[in-house]
C-alpha positions in Angstrom: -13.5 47.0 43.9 -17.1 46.4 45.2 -17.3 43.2 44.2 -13.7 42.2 45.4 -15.0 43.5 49.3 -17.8 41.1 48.7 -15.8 38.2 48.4 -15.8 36.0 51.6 -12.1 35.0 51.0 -10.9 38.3 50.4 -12.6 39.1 53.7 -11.3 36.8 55.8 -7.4 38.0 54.7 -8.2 41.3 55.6 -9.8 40.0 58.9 -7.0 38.4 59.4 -4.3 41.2 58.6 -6.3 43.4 60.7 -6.0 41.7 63.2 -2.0 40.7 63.3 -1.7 44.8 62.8 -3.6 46.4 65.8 -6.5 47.2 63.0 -9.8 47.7 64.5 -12.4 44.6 62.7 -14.2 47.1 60.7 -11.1 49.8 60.0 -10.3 53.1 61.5 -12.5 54.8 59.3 -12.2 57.5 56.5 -12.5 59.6 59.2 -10.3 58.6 61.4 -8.1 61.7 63.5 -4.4 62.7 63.3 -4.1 61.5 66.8 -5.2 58.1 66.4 -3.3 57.4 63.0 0.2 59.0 65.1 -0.4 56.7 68.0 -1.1 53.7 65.6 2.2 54.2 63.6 3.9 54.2 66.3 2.7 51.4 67.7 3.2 49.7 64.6 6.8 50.9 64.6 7.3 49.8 68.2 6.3 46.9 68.1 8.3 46.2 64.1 11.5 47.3 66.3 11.1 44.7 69.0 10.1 41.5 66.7 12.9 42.6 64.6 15.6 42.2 67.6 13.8 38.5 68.3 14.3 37.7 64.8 17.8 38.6 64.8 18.8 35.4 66.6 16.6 33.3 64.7 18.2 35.0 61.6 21.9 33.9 62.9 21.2 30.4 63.6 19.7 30.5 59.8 22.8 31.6 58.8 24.9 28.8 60.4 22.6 26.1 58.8 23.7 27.1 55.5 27.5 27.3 56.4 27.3 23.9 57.7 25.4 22.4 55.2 22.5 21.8 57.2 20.1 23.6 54.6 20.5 24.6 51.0 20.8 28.6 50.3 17.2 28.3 48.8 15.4 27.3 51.7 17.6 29.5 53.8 16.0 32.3 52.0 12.4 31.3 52.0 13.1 30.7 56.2 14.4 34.9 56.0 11.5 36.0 54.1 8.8 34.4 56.5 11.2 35.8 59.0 10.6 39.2 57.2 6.9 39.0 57.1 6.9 38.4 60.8 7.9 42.6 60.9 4.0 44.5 61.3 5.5 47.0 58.3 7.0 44.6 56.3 3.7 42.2 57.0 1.6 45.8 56.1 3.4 45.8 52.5 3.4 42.4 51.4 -0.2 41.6 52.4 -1.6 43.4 49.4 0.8 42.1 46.5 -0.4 38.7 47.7 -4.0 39.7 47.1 -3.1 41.2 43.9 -1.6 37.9 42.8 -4.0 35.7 44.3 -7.6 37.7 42.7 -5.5 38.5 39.7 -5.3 41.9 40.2 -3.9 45.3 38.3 -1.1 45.9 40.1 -2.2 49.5 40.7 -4.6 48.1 42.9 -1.8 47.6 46.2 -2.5 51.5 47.2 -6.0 50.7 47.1 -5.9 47.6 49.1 -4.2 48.6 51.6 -6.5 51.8 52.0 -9.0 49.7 52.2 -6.9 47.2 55.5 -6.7 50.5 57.2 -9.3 52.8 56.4 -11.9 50.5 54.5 -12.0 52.7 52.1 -13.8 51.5 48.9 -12.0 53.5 46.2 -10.9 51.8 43.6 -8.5 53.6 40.7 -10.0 55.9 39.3 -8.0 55.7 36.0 -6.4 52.8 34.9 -3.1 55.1 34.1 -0.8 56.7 36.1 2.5 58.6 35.5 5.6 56.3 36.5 7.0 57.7 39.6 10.4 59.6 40.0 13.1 58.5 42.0 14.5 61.6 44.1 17.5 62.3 42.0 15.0 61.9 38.7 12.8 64.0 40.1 14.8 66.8 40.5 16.3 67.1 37.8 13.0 67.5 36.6 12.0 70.5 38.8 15.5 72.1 37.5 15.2 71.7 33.7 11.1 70.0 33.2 10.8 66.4 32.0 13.2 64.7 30.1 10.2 61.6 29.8 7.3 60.9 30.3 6.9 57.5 31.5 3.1 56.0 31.7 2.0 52.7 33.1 -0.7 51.5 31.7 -2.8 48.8 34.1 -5.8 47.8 32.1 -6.7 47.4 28.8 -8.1 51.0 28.6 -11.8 52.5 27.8 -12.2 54.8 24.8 -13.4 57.1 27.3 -9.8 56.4 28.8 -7.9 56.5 25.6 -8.9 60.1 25.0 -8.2 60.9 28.3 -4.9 59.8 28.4 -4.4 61.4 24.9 -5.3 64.7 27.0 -2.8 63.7 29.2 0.0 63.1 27.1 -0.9 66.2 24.7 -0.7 68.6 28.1 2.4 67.3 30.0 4.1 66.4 27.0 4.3 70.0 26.1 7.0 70.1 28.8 9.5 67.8 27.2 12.5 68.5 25.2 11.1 69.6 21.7 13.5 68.3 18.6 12.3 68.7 15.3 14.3 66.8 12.3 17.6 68.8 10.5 17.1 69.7 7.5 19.9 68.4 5.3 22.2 67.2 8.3 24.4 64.9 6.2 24.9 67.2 3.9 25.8 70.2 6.0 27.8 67.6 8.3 30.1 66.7 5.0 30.1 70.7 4.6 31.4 71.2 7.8 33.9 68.4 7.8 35.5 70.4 4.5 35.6 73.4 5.9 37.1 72.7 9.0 40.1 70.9 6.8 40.1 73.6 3.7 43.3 75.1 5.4 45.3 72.2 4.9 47.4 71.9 2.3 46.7 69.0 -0.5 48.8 68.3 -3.6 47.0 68.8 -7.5 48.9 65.7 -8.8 48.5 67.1 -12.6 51.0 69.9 -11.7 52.5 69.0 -8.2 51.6 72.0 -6.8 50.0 72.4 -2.9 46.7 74.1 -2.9 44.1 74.7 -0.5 40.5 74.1 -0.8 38.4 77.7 -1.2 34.9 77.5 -0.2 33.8 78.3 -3.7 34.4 74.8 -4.5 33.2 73.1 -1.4 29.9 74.8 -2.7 30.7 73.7 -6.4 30.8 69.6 -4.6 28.3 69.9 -2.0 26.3 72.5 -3.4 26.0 72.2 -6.9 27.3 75.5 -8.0 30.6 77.7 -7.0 28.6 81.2 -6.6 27.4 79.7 -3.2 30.3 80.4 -1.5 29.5 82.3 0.8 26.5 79.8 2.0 29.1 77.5 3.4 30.4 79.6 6.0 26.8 80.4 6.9 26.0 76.8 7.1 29.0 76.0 9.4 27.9 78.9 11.6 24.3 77.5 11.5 25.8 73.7 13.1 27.1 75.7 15.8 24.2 77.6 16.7 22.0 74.2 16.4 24.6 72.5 18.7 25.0 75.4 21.3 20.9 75.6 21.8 20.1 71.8 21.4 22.8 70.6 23.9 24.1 73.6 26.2 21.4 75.9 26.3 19.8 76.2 30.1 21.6 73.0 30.8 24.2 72.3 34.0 26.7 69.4 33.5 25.8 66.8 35.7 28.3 63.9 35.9 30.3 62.6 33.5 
């Protein structure tokens, strides 16, 4: 990030956005009190609120161009979003995406950037990987039950120094995901099940006509391989239900549908 603070152009934008933003030339500092960060907020708020009800007209009269036909829904849009930037906050956000885009930045750099607007903080990431962030509802869910993912974003192509770092990472938190390890067997014990649950209905031997039901001797004699297993398939069955009970319902609230 040092060498992006020594560019002259990507000084005169922040010159510039300092100004437009009550900014003092050279930052607030790192150091910079409660006080004086409260009474620039507000400001900053104060001052969004009142250009906001100016732009409101301007924002009408935008809107009956495009009824009438006076200007395409295209550049009706681009005329709202210079509107928009004319907000301090809004001005605040959008000023460091354009510096991203314009020096080809990592996109994890906009925090950084607009530390440096306000504080002049020369920090640039530290790691070139970050978890994704939560949104509310995601996140907690996750304080109830622990992850159910891990997102990463990855910004840069990474060091090796980074790549083992981030394999620390991913060995550490990923211990708190959902842990599923492969069934054993599944189709089979599935078809198991399937004839077990039916073995009380009644079929017909067409050789003699007669109804029968199926006994669990010879669901083990087709799906097992031999008849003296009998007594397996009942186990098994019981064993699907146990798997199903702690894999899907154990520790776990119904949310939604």
């Amino acid at each position: 990030m040092k060498l992006l603070v020594s560019d002259p152009e990507f000084q005169e934008i922040i010159k510039e956005t300092r100004k437009k933003l009550d900014v003092p030339r050279d930052s607030f500092g790192v150091d910079a009190s409660e006080e004086t960060m409260k009474n620039w907020h507000e400001l900053l708020d104060k001052k969004s609120s009142e250009a906001a009800a100016l732009l409101e007209g301007q924002r009408i009269k935008i809107d009956e161009k495009v009824k009438s036909g006076e200007i395409a829904p295209r550049m009706a849009n681009e005329q709202a979003r210079l509107l928009y930037l004319k907000l301090p906050c809004n001005y605040l956000a959008h000023v460091p995406r354009f510096i991203i885009e314009k020096f080809n930045l990592p996109l994890h750099y906009e925090y950084y950037i607009n530390r440096y607007i306000i504080f002049g903080a020369i920090d640039a990431p530290r790691l070139n990987f970050e978890f994704a962030l939560m949104d509310s509802e995601e996140m907690s869910k996750t304080i109830k039950f622990g992850y159910r993912s891990l997102p990463i974003n990855i910004y840069t192509q990474l060091t090796d120094d980074e790549l083992k770092q981030l394999k620390r990472v991913i060995k550490r938190e990923g211990k708190k995901l959902p842990k599923y390890q492969p069934l054993k067997n599944i189709d089979r014990n599935l078809k198991i099940e399937e004839w077990y649950e039916n073995k009380n209905v009644e079929k017909i031997d067409w050789a003699s006509y007669k109804s029968y039901k199926i006994k669990n001797s010879e669901i083990a004699e087709n799906l097992l391989g031999n008849r003296q297993k009998g007594k397996q398939i009942q186990d098994i069955v019981r064993d699907q239900k146990r798997i199903r009970d702690r894999r899907f319902r154990k520790n776990r609230e119904t949310i939604g549908p």
